[in-house]
ZAFILUM-488652 format. One record per residue (C-alpha): residue in one letter; y, z, x. Coordinates in steps of 0.2 Angstrom, whole numbers, plus 5000, padded with zeros to 4 digits. Layout:
AYZX...
//
This chain:
X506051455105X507651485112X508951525096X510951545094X512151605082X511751765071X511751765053X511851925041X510352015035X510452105018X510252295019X509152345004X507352265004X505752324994X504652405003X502852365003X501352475013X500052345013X498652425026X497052355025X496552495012X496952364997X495352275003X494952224984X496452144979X495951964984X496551794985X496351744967X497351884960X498951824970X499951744957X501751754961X503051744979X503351904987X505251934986X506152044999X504452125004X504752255019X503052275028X502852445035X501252515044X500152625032X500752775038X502252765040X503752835024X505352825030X506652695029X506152525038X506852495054X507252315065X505552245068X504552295051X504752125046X505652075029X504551935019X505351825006X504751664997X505851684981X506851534984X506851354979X505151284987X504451444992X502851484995X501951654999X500951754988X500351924999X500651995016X499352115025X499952215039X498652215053X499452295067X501152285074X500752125082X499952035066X499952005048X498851915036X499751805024X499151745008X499751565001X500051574982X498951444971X499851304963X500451364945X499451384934X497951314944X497051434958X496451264964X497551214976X498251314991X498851235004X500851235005X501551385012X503551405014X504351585018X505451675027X505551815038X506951935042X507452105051X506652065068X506752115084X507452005097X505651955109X504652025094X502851935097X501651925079X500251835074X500351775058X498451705049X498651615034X496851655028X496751585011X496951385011X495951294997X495451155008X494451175024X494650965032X496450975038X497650895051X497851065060X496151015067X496850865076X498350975083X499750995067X500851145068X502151215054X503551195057X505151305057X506951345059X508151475058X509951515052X510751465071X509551325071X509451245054X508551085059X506551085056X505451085073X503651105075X503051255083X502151195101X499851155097X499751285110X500151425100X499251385085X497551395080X496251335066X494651405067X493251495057X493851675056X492251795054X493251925045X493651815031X491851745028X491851625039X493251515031X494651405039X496051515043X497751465053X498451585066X500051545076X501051645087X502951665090X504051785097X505851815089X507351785098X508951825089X509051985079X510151945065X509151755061X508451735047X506851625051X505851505039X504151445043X503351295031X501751175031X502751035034X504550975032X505351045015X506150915005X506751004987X507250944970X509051014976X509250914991X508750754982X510050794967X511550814981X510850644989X510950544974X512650624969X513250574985X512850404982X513350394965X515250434973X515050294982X515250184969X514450054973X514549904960X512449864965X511750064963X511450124947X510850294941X510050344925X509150484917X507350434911X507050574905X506550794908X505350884916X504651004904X506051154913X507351004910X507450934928X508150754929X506950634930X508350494940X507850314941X508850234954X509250034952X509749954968X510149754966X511649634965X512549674950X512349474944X510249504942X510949644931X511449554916X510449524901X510349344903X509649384922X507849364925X507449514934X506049534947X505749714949X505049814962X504549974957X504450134969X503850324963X503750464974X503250654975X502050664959X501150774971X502850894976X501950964993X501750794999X503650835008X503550665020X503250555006X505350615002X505850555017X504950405015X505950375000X507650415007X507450305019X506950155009X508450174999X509550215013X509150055020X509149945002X510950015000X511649985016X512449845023X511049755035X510849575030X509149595027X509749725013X510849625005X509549475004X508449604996X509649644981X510049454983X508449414975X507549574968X507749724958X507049894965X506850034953X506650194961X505950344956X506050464968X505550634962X504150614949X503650804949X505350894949X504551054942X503051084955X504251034969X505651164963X503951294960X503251274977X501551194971X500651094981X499850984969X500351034953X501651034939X502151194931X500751194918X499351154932X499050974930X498650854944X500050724935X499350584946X497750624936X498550584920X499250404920X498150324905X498650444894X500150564897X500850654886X502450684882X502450874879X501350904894X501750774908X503350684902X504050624918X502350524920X502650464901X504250414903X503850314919X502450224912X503550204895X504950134906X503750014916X502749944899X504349914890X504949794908X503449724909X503449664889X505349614891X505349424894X507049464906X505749574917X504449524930X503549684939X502849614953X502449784962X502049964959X502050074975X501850264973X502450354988X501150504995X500650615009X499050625020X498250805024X496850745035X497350565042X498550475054X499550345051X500450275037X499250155027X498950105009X497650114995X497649964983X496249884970X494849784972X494549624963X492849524958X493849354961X494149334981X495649244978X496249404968X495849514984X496449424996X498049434988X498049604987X497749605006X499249525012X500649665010X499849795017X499349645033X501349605034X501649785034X500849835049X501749675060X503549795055X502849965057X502150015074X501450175066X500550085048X498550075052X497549915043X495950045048X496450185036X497050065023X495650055010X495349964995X494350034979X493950074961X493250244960X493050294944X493650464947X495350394953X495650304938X496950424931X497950374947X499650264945X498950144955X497150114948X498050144929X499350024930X498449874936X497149904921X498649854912X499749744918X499149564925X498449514942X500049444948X500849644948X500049724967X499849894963X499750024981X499750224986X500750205001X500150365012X500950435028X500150575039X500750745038X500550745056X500750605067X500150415071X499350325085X500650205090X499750025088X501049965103X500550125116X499150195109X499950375113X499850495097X501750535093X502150675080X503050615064X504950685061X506150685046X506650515056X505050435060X504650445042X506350375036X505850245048X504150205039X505250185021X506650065031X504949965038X504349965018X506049885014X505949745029X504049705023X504549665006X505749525012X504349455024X503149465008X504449364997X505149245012X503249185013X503049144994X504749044996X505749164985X506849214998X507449075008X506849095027X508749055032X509949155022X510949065009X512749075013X513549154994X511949144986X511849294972X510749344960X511749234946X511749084953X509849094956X509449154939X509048984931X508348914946X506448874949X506748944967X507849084962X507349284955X506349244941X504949144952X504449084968X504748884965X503848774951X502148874952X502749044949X502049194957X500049124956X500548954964X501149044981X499749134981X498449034992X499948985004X500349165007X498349195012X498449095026X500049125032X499649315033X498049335036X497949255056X498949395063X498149535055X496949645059X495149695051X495149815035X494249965037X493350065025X494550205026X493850395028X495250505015X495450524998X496050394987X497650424978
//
């Protein structure tokens, strides 16, 4: 990589002589993030010099539990387990000063949870330095996945680099970081806008008193109380390594907030209610998974509870009291997440004894694909799997009615085989800004076919003209939302492509 401008490097770091003697000390007894952690060669006592590489991961999102020294050339790191849960090993996020300029190492990460990974199909960390502070993926030729003999045969990831600049300060990470700090200066930079149809609130804490922030984007005349509101509802990050799933979300509301037409329909005629950081605590933390006590919050959606996962409480508690209020109808529920071990975007949704119920569920996720070159019909997989039932998506539509469409929106880590080109193109913090924009343009295709949005705008039409109107917010014309429902069937389903069973994880 070719680097520019220096930055300073601190003077005092704590020293750390990790030579293969400490053999014992394994993976499960790395429980916190090395801080400042000068790695010297086992013999060696003096003060470090430029090229015993400096190792920090005390930061905001950081993740690094152990370093080995190897040889001069290498160094086995060690991810630190999710808090309070040695399950889950996977992100990794850490710097590394006091190089050498053309300093070559190996860094192994040797201790992932999972084996089945993207880095099989070509996925490389990513990185950046303090003269180049935007996020690039190293190049698949100098990374490598494979079983490592010397630690029993298990999955390790090996990538090489060679330092440039003597006075960067580089950071290595899984995947692009997205932290809870970032997100608070977005939505305080949008809040100074002022904008009459954006409206912060604070649903409620984490359990270390993060905001939990809901975002309302819609015309200021569907805001009123005598408005009949129909809602859209958006979470992200419950799983805080799931970094793309951020970007996702900025860029749906990047796009509902902006000036496009087809924005402005969109707050015309719905209410979006955005969540976008559901696990503010595991995010800051630098868990994968988890929240700060260990839990798996997308695990917990039937019965949270308010001590132990209260931004999942407060989130269900917010979405019961809407869908209860007779000025409310909750048409959808999409939680936002990322894919370790499939391309493409593509969603999970429910399935349904009644055809006409399945069908319906169909036809988003059909539309979706005719916007976004990158979303895959293949990967997008419908199901009831008991073990997923503590999942938003499979809890919520257990209680609200059929007319609510409940998805896990997924996006690959990696990359997506473009359905135009066929070529495999790696996602950036653009292409999956993108993917949230193409969310935003698929809802007004959804609602323009069950004749809630007009398919020519309405010149002056707002929310509060439409309120009291059998075509206007409340409903889509004299049948309401189950009358559309055979119409939009066969107006979607010619264009779109066959389901396949989909081979991942269900959220």
């Amino acid at each position: 990589m070719a680097f520019e401008q220096p930055a300073t490097v601190p003077n005092e770091f704590n020293q750390l002589d990790s030579g293969n003697s400490d053999e014992e000390a394994n993976e499960e007894g790395v429980v916190g993030n090395v801080s400042k952690f000068c790695v010297t060669p086992p013999s060696y006592t003096g003060k470090p010099k430029k090229g015993h590489l400096v190792f920090d991961a005390c930061f905001e999102g950081g993740n690094l539990g152990r370093v080995d020294f190897i040889s001069e050339f290498e160094y086995d790191l060690f991810i630190r387990p999710d808090t309070c849960n040695q399950r889950y090993r996977v992100w990794f996020h850490f710097s590394v000063e006091n190089v050498k300029a053309d300093q070559r190492v190996i860094f192994t990460i040797v201790n992932f949870s999972k084996t089945k990974s993207l880095y099989r199909e070509g996925m490389t960390p990513v990185v950046k330095s303090t003269s180049r502070p935007k996020w690039v993926r190293l190049p698949p030729k100098h990374v490598y996945y494979y079983r490592c003999p010397e630690h029993r045969k298990n999955y390790v990831l090996s990538f090489a680099f060679c330092f440039d600049k003597e006075d960067d300060v580089y950071q290595f990470a899984y995947c692009y970081p997205y932290t809870y700090t970032r997100l608070q200066a977005y939505l305080d930079s949008l809040e100074r806008k002022g904008l009459d149809y954006v409206q912060r609130d604070l649903l409620g804490l984490s359990v270390q008193q993060r905001r939990l922030d809901l975002l309302t984007v819609s015309h200021p005349d569907n805001l009123t109380d005598e408005a009949q509101k129909r809602v859209v509802f958006i979470t992200a990050r419950v799983h805080p390594g799931e970094t793309p799933a951020s970007f996702v979300c900025q860029g749906l509301i990047d796009f509902l907030v902006s000036s496009h037409p087809i924005a402005k329909q969109l707050r015309d005629y719905l209410v979006f209610k955005i969540i976008p950081m559901l696990n503010p605590d595991g995010v800051y933390l630098g868990n994968y998974r988890c929240s700060l006590m260990g839990f798996d919050l997308n695990r917990h959606w039937q019965e949270p509870s308010p001590w132990a996962h209260p931004t999942i409480y407060a989130c269900k508690k917010a979405m019961i009291d809407m869908y209860n209020s007779k000025d409310h109808d909750i048409d959808f529920f999409c939680d936002l997440h990322a894919h370790s071990t499939l391309m493409n975007g593509f969603m999970y949704g429910n399935t349904f004894d009644d055809p006409d119920k399945q069908e319906r569920q169909n036809v988003f996720p059909k539309l979706f694909q005719q916007n976004a070159e990158d979303f895959s019909l293949t990967n997008t997989n419908f199901n009831r799997d008991a073990v997923k039932a503590g999942t938003g998506r499979r809890a919520l539509v257990g209680i609200f009615d059929d007319s609510v469409l409940c998805y896990t929106l997924e996006v690959s880590f990696f990359s997506y085989m473009a359905n135009s080109s066929g070529g495999t193109l790696p996602y950036t913090e653009e292409g999956y800004a993108k993917l949230g924009r193409n969310l935003a343009r698929t809802f007004l295709d959804y609602y323009k076919v069950q004749s809630v949005i007009p398919s020519m705008p309405v010149a002056g039409a707002t929310g509060k003209s439409k309120g009291g109107g059998s075509g206007g917010a409340s409903g889509g014309g004299a049948g309401g939302k189950d009358s559309s429902s055979r119409y939009l069937m066969g107006e979607a389903s010619s264009s779109a492509g066959r389901f396949g069973s989909g081979g991942g994880r269900a959220k």
